[in-house]
TORKOL-4160 file (C-alpha; in steps of 0.2 Angstrom, whole numbers, padded with zeros to 4 digits, m for minus):
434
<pt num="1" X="0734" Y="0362" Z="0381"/>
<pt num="2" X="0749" Y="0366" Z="0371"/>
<pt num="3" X="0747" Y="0362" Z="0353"/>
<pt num="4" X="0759" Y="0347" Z="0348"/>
<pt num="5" X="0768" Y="0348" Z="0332"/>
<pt num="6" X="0772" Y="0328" Z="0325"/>
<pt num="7" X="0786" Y="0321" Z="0311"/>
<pt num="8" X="0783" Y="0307" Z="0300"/>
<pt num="9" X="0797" Y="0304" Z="0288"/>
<pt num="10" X="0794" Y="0289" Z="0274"/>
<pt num="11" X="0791" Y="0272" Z="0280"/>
<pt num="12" X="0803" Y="0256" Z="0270"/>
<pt num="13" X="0792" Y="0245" Z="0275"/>
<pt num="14" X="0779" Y="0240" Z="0293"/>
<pt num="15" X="0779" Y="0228" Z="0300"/>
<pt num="16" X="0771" Y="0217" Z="0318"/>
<pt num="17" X="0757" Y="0217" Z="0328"/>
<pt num="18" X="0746" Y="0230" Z="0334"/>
<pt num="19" X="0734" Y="0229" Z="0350"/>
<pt num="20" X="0720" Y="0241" Z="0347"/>
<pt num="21" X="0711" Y="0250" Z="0358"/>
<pt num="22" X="0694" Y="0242" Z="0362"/>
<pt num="23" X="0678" Y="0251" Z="0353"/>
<pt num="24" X="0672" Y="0267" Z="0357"/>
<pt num="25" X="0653" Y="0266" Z="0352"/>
<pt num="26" X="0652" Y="0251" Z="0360"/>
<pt num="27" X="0661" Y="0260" Z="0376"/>
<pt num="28" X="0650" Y="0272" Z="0378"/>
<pt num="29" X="0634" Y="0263" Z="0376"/>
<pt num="30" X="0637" Y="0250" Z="0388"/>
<pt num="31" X="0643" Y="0264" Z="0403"/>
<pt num="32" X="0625" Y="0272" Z="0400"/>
<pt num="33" X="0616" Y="0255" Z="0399"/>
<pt num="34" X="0626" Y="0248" Z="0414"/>
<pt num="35" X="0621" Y="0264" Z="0423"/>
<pt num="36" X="0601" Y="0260" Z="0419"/>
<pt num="37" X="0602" Y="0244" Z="0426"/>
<pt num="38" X="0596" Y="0233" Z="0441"/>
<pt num="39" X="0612" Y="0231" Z="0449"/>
<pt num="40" X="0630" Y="0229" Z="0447"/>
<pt num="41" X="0637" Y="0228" Z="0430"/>
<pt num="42" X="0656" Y="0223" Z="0426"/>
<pt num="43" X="0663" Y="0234" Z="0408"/>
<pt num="44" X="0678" Y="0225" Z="0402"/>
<pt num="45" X="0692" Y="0229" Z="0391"/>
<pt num="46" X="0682" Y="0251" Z="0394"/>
<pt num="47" X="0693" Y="0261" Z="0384"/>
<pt num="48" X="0704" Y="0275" Z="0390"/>
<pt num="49" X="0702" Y="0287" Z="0377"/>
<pt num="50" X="0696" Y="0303" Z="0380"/>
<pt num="51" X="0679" Y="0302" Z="0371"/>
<pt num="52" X="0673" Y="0285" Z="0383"/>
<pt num="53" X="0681" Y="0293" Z="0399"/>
<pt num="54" X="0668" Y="0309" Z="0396"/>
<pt num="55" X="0652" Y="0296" Z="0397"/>
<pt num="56" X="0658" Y="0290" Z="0412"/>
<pt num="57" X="0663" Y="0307" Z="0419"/>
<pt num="58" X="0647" Y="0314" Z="0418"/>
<pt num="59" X="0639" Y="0298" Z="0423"/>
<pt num="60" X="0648" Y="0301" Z="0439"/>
<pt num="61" X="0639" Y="0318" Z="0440"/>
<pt num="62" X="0624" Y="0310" Z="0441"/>
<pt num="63" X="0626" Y="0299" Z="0453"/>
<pt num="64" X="0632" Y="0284" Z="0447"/>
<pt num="65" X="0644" Y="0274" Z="0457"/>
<pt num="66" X="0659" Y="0266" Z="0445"/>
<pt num="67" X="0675" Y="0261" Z="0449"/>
<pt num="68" X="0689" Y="0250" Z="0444"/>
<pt num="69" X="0691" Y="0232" Z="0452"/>
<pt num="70" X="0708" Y="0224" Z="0457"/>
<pt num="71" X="0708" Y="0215" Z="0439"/>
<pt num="72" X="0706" Y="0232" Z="0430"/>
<pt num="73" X="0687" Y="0229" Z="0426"/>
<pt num="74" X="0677" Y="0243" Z="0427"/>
<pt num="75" X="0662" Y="0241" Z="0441"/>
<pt num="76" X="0646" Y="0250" Z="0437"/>
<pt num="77" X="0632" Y="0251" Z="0453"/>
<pt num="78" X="0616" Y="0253" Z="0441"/>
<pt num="79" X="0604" Y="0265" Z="0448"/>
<pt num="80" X="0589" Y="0259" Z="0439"/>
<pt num="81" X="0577" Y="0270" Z="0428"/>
<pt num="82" X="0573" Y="0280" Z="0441"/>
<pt num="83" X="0589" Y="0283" Z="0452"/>
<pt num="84" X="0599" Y="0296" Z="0442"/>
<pt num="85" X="0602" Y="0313" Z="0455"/>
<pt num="86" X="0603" Y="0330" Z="0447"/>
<pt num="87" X="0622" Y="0335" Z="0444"/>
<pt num="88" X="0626" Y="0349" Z="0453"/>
<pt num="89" X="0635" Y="0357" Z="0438"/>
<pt num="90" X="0634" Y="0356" Z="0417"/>
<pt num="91" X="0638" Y="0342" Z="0411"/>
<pt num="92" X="0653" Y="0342" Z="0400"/>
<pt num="93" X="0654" Y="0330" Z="0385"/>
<pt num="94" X="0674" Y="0335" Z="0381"/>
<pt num="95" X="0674" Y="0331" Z="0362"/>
<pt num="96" X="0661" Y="0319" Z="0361"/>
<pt num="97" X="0646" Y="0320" Z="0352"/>
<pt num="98" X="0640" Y="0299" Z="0356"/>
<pt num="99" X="0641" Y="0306" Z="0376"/>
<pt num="100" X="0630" Y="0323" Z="0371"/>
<pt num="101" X="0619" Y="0317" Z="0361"/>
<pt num="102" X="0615" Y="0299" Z="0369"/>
<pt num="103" X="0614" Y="0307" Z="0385"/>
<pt num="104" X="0602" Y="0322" Z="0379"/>
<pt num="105" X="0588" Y="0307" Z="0377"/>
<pt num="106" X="0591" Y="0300" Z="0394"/>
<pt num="107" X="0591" Y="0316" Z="0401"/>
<pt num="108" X="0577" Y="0323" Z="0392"/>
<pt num="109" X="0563" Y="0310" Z="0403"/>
<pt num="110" X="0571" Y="0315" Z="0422"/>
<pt num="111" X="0564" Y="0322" Z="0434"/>
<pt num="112" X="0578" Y="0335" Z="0437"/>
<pt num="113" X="0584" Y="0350" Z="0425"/>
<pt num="114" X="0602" Y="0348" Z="0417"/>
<pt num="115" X="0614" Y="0356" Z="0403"/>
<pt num="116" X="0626" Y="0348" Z="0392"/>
<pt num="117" X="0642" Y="0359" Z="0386"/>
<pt num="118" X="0655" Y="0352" Z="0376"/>
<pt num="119" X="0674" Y="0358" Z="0369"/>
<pt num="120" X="0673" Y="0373" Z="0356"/>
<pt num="121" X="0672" Y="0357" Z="0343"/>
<pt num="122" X="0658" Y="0348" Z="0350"/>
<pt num="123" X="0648" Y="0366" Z="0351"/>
<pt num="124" X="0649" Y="0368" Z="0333"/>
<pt num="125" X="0640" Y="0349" Z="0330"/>
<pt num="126" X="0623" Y="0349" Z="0323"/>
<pt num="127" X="0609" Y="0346" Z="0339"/>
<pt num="128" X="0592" Y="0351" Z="0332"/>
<pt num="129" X="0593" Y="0332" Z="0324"/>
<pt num="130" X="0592" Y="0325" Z="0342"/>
<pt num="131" X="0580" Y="0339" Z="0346"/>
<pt num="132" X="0567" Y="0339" Z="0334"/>
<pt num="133" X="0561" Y="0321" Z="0340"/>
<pt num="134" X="0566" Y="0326" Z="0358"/>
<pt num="135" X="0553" Y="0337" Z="0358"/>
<pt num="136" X="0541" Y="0329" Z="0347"/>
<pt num="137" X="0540" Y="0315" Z="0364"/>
<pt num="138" X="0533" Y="0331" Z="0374"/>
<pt num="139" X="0554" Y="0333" Z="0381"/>
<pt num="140" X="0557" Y="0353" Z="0383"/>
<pt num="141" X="0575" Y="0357" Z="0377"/>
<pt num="142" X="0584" Y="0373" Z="0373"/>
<pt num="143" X="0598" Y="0375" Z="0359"/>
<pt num="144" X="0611" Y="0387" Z="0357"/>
<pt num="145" X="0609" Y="0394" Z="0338"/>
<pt num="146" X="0604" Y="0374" Z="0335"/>
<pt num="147" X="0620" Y="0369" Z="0343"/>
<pt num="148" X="0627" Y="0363" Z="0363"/>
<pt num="149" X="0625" Y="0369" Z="0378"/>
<pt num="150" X="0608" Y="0361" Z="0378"/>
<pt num="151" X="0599" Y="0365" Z="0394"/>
<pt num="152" X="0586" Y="0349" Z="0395"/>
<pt num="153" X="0571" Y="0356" Z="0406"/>
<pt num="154" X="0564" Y="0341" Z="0419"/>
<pt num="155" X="0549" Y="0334" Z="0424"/>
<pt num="156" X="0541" Y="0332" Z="0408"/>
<pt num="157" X="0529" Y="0316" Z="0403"/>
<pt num="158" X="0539" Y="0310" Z="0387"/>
<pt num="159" X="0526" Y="0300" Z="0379"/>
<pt num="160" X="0531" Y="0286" Z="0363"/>
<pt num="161" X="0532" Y="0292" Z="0344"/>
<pt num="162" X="0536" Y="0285" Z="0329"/>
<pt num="163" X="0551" Y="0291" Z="0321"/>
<pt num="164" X="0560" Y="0292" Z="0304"/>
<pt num="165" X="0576" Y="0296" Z="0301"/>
<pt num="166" X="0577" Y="0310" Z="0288"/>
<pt num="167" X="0597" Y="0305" Z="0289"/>
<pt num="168" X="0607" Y="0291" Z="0294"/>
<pt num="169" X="0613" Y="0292" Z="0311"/>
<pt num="170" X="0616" Y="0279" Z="0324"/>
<pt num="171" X="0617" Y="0293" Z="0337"/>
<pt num="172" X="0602" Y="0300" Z="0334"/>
<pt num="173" X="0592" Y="0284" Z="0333"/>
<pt num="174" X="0600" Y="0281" Z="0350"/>
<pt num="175" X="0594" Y="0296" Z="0358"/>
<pt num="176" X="0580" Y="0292" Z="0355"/>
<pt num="177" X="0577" Y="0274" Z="0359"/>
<pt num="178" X="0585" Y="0280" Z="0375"/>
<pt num="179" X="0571" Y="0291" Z="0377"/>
<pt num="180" X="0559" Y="0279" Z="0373"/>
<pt num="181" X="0564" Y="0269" Z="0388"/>
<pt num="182" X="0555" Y="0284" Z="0398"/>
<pt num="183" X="0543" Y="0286" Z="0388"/>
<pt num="184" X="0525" Y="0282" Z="0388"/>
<pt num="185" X="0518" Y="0269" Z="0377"/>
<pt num="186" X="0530" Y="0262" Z="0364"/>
<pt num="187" X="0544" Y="0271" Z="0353"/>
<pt num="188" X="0548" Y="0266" Z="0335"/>
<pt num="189" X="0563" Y="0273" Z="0326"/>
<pt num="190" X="0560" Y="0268" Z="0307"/>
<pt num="191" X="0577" Y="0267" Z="0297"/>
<pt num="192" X="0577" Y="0269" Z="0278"/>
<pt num="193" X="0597" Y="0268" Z="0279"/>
<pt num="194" X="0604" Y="0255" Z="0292"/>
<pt num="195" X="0616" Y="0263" Z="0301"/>
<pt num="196" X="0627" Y="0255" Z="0314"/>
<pt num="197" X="0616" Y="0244" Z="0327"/>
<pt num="198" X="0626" Y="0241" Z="0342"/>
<pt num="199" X="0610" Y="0250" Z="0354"/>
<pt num="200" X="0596" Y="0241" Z="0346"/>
<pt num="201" X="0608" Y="0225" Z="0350"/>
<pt num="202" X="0614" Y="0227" Z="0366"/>
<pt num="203" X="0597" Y="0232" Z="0375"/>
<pt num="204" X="0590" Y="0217" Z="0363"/>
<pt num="205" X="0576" Y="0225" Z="0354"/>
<pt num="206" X="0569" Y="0215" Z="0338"/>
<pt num="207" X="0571" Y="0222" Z="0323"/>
<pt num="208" X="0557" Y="0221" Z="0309"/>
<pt num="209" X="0563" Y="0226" Z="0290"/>
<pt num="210" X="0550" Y="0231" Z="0280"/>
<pt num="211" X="0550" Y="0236" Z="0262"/>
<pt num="212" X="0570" Y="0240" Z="0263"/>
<pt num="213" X="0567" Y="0250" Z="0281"/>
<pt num="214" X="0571" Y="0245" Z="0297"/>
<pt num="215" X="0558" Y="0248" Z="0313"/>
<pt num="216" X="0566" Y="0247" Z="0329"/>
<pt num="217" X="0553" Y="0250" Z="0345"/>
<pt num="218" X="0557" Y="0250" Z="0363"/>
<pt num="219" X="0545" Y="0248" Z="0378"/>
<pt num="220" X="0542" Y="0263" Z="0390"/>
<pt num="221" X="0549" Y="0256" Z="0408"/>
<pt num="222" X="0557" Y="0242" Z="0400"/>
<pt num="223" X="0570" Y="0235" Z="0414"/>
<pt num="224" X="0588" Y="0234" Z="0408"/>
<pt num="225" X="0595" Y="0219" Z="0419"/>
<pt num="226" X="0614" Y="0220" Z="0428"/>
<pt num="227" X="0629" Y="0212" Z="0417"/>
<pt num="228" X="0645" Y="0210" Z="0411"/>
<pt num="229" X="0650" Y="0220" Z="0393"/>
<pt num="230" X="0665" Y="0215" Z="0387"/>
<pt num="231" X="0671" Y="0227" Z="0372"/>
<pt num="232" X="0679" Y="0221" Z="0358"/>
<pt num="233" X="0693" Y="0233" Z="0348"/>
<pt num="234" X="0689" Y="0245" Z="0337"/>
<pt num="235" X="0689" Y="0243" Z="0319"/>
<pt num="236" X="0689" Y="0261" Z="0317"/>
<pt num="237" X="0706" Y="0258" Z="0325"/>
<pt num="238" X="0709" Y="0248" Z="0315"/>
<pt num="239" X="0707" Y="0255" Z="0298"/>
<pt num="240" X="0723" Y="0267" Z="0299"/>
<pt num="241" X="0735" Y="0251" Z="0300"/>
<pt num="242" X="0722" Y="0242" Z="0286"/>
<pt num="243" X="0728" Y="0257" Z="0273"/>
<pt num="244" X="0745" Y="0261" Z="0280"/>
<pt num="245" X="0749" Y="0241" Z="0278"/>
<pt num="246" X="0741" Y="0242" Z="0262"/>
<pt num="247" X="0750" Y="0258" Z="0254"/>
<pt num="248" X="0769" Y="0255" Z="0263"/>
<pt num="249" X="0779" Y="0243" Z="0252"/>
<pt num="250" X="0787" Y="0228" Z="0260"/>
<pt num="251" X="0772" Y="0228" Z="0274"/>
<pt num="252" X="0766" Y="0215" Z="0287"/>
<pt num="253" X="0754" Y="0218" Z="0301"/>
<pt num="254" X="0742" Y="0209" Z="0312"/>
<pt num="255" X="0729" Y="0215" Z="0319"/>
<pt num="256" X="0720" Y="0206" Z="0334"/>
<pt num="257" X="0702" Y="0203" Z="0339"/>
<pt num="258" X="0698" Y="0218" Z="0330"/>
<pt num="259" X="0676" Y="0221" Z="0330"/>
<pt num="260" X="0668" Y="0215" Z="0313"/>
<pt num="261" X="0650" Y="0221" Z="0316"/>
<pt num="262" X="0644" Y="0222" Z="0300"/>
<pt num="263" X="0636" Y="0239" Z="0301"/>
<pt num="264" X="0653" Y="0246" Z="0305"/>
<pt num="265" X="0666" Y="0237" Z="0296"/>
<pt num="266" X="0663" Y="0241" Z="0276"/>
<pt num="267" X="0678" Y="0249" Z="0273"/>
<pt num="268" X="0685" Y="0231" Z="0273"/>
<pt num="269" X="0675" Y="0229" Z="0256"/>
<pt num="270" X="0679" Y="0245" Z="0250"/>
<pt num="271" X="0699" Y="0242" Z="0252"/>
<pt num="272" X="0699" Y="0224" Z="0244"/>
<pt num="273" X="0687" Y="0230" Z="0230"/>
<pt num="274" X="0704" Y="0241" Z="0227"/>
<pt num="275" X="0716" Y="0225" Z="0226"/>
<pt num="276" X="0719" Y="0226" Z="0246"/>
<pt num="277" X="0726" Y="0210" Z="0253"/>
<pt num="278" X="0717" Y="0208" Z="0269"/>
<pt num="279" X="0714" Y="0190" Z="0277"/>
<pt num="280" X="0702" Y="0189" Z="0291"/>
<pt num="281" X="0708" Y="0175" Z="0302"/>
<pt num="282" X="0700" Y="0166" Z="0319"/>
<pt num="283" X="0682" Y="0173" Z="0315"/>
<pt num="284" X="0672" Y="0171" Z="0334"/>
<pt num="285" X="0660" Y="0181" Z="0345"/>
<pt num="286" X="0665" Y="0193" Z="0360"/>
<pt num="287" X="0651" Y="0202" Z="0370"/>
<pt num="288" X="0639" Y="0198" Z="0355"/>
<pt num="289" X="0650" Y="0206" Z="0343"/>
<pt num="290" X="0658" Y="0197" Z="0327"/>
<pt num="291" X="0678" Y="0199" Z="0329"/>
<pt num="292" X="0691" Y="0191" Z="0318"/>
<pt num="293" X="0710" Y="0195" Z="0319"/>
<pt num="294" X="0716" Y="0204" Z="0303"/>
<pt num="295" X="0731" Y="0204" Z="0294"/>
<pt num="296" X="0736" Y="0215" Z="0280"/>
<pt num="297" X="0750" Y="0216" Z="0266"/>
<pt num="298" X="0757" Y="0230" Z="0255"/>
<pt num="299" X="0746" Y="0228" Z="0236"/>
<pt num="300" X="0743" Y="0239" Z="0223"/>
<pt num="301" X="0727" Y="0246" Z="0224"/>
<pt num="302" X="0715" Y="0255" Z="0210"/>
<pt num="303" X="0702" Y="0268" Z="0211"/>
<pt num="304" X="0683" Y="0264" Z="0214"/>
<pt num="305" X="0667" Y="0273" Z="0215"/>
<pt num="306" X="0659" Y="0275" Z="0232"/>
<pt num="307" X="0643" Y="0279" Z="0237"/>
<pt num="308" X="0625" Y="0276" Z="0243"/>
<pt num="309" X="0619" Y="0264" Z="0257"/>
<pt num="310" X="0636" Y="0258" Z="0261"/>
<pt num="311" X="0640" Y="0276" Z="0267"/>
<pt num="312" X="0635" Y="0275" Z="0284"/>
<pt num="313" X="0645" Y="0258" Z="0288"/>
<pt num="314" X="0661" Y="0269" Z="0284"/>
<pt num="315" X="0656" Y="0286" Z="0287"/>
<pt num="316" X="0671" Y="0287" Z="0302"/>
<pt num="317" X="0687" Y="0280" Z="0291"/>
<pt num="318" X="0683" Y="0291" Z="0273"/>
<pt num="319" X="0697" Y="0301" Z="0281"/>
<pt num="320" X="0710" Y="0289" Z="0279"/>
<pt num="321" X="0700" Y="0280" Z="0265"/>
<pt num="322" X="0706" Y="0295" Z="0253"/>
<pt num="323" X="0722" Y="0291" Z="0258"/>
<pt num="324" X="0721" Y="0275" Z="0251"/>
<pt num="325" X="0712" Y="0282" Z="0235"/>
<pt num="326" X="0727" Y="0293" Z="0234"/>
<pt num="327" X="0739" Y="0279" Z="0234"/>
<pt num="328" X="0728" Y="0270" Z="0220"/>
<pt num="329" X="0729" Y="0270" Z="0201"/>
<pt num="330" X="0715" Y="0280" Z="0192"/>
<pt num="331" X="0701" Y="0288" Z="0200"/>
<pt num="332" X="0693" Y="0287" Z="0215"/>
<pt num="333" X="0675" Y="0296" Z="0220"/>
<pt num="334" X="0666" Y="0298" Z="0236"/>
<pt num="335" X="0648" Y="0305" Z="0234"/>
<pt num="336" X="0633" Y="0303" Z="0248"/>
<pt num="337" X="0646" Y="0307" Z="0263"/>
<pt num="338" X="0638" Y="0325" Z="0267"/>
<pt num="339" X="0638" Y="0318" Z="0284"/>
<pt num="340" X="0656" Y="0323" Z="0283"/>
<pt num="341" X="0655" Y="0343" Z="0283"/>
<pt num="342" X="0647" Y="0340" Z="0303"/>
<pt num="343" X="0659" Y="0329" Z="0313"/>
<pt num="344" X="0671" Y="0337" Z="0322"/>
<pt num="345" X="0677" Y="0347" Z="0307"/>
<pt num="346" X="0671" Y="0348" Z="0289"/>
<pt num="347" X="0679" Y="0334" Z="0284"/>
<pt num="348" X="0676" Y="0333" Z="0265"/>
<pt num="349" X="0686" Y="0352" Z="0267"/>
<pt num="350" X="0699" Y="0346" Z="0280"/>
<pt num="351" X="0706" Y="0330" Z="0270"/>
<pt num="352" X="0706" Y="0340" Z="0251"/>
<pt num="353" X="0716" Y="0354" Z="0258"/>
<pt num="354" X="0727" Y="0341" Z="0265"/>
<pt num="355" X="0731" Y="0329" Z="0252"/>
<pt num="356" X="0732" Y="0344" Z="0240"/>
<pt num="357" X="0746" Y="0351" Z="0250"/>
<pt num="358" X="0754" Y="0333" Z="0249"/>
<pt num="359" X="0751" Y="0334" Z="0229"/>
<pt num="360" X="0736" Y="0326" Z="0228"/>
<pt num="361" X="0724" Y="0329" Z="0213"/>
<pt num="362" X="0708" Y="0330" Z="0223"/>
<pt num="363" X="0691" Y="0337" Z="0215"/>
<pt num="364" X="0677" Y="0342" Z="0232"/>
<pt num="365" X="0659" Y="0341" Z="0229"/>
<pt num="366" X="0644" Y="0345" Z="0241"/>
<pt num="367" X="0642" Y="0326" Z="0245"/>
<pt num="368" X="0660" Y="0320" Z="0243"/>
<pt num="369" X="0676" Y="0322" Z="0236"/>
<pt num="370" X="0687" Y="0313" Z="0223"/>
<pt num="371" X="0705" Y="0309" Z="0219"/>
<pt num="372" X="0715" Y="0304" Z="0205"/>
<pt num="373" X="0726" Y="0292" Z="0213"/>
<pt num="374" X="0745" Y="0289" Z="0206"/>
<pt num="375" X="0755" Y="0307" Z="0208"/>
<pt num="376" X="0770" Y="0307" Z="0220"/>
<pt num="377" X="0765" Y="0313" Z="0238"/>
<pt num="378" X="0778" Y="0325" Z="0246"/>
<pt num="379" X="0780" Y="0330" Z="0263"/>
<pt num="380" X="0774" Y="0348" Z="0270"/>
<pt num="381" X="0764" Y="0353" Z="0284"/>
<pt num="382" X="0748" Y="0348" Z="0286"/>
<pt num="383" X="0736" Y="0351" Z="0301"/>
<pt num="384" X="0724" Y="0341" Z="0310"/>
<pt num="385" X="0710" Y="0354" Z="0313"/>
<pt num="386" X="0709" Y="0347" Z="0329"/>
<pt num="387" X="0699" Y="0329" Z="0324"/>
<pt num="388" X="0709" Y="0315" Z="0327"/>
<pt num="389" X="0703" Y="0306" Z="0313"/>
<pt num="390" X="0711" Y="0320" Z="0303"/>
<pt num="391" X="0728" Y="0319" Z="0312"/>
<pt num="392" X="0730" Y="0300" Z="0311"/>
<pt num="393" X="0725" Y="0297" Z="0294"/>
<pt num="394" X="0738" Y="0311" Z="0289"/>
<pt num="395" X="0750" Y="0303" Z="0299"/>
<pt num="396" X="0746" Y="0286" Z="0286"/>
<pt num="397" X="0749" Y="0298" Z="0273"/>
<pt num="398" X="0766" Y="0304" Z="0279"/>
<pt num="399" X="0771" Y="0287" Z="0278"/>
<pt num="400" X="0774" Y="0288" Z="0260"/>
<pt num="401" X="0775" Y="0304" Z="0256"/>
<pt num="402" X="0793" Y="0310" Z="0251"/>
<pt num="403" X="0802" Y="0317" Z="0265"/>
<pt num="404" X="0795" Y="0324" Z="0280"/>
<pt num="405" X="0778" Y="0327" Z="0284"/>
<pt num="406" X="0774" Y="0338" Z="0300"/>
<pt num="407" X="0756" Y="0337" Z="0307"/>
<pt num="408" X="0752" Y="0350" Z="0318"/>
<pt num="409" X="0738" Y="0347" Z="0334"/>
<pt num="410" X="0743" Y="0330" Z="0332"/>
<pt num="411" X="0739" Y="0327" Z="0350"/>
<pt num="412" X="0719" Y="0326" Z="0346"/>
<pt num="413" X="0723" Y="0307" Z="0341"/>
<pt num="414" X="0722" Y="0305" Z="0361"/>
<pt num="415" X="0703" Y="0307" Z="0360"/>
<pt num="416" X="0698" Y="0290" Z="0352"/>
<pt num="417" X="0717" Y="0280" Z="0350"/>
<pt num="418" X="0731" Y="0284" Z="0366"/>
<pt num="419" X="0747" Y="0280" Z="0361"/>
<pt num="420" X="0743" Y="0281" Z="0340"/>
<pt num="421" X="0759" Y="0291" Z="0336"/>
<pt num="422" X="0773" Y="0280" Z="0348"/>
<pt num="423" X="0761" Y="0261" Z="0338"/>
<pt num="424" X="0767" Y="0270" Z="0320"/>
<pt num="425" X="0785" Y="0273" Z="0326"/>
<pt num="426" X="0786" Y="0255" Z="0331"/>
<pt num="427" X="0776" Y="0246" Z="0317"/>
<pt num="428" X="0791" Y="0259" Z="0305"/>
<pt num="429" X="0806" Y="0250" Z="0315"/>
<pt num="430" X="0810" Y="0267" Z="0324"/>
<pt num="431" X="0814" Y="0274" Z="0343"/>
<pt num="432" X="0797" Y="0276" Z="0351"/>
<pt num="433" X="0799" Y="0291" Z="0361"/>
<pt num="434" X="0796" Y="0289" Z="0381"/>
């Protein structure tokens, strides 16, 4: 694909509503539960991102039948436990690491051998943390230098562990509860740090919390009945209009029936612990989730320290976070967000070169970064090192940064949020390209 090169001049003010797209996790976990089913399951509001459509992509490969009704629902014919076929092909995950990596505990108790590749991004993600407990449950699987393609051997007997998680991650635990579903015995995932719990929700396991840690367990054979999902938006969507409504003077915008599950959403505390004027409006459930319509004003923020058990809950928008924190009076720290340096680019690295080349004063630990918030932003060119959380939240940034800034790869936004840059153009009063 041709790299795409994007402006983004200095915003007077934004203002008007925003329909985000609907959640990604959420997406994904309800295409790979609809497919384990008995029966006929109905996914609606699916997202078309790039990231979702990979799930269902390889779902297809293994012989799943889905399709869209004449109302624009997606139908998914569940195949049961047992009635996955062996894909005649690698599997290819595109960009995303929820697809690899909740897939690779599926996979891992078939009866059929399988791979999983992924774009040059995806290959450089850390696997060995889904391995490691992979293999503990007797699963054979074979990195590449720790990373994708995986090639997942079949017809092994998985039996149940218990499992803690030496870092917080919401794929990982997945993975394996997903295993645990073939599995002999019962599987406990033990979580010292929550992470965000939409699996251990949707496929209705109890949760016990013990001396501050979580034990989630799921039944070997456990029968996942037919139903319908219906996906709320995603509030990692939602976080980019949340600063860029925040840091643009003069700025109104709404944000409907955005997903407030509280393992997901902290950046809301975060940004009004800063002085952000965010109201949370029409608070209801959709599809078990908490949503709420937001709406958010220009304010004047200030710096805050960030760090420990709240990381998790907003380890996704850090990125635009530090936009904010640049926009903010004093200083602004981020510690604990290691996780960072292995998404789809080094994050921590990828944000302080960019806001320095805006004029940023940005200081980068291991774990983190800091800014000291209050110097003039100027436009330049920035790059997106091809993570769309990159490109969008310097796309915020342009928005008050003198002059011009231009974003190179800007197309990577596709992956989670179609139609991101022509939303930003309209909220700023200007042409939407067609």
């Amino acid at each position: 694909m041709l790299s795409m090169t994007r402006r983004v001049s200095q915003a007077r003010s934004l203002l008007g509503v925003v329909e985000l797209p609907p959640d990604k996790s959420i997406a994904h976990r309800a295409a790979l539960l609809a497919a384990l089913a008995d029966g006929t399951s109905r996914l609606v509001n699916y997202s078309p991102a790039a990231d979702p459509q990979s799930t269902l992509s390889c779902l297809r490969q293994l012989g799943v039948p889905i399709y869209e009704d004449e109302h624009g629902i997606l139908v998914v014919e569940g195949r049961g436990l047992e009635g996955l076929q062996a894909p005649d092909r690698p599997l290819d995950c595109g960009n995303s690491g929820t697809t690899m990596r909740l897939l690779a505990g599926i996979l891992a108790g078939q009866p059929f051998d399988s791979v999983l590749v992924g774009d040059a991004s995806l290959s450089r993600r850390p696997m060995e943390r889904i391995a490691t407990p992979l293999r503990q449950m007797g699963a054979e699987l074979t990195l590449t230098d720790g990373h994708a393609p995986i090639h997942i051997r079949g017809g092994r007997t998985l039996r149940g562990i218990t499992y803690r998680l030496p870092v917080p991650s919401a794929q990982v635990k997945s993975c394996v509860l997903l295993a645990g579903l073939f599995a002999e015995g019962e599987t406990t995932v033990i979580e010292p740090i929550p992470s965000r719990d939409h699996t251990e929700r949707m496929l209705g396991l109890s949760v016990v919390e013990l001396n501050g840690e979580r034990y989630l367990t799921v039944r070997g054979g456990m029968r996942i009945p037919a139903r319908t999902w219906t996906i709320p938006r995603d509030f990692s969507a939602a976080a980019f209009f949340l600063v860029a409504g925040t840091i643009v003077p003069d700025s109104e915008i709404r944000l409907p029936g955005v997903g407030l599950n509280p393992s997901r959403s902290a950046l809301l505390d975060v940004l009004r612990a800063m002085g952000a004027d965010i109201t949370v409006e029409n608070e209801r459930s959709y599809g078990g989730e908490p949503i709420a319509d937001l709406v958010v004003r220009s304010s004047t923020l200030h710096g805050v320290q960030v760090g420990g058990a709240i990381i998790p809950n907003l380890i996704d928008e850090i990125p635009v976070l530090t936009v904010a924190a640049a926009c903010a009076t004093g200083r602004t720290e981020i510690r604990d967000a290691a996780e960072l340096r292995v998404k789809e680019t080094d994050r921590i690295a990828a944000m302080a070169e960019n806001l320095q080349a805006l004029g940023a004063r940005v200081e980068v630990f291991d774990d983190g970064l800091a800014i000291e918030g209050g110097h003039r932003l100027r436009g330049t060119t920035v790059r997106s090192f091809d993570d769309h959380r990159i490109a969008m939240a310097m796309g915020v940034a342009g928005l008050v940064a003198e002059g011009e800034t231009i974003i190179e790869g800007a197309e990577c936004a596709r992956i989670s949020f179609p139609g991101f840059w022509e939303v930003l153009d309209r909220l700023a009063g200007r042409p939407v390209a067609v």
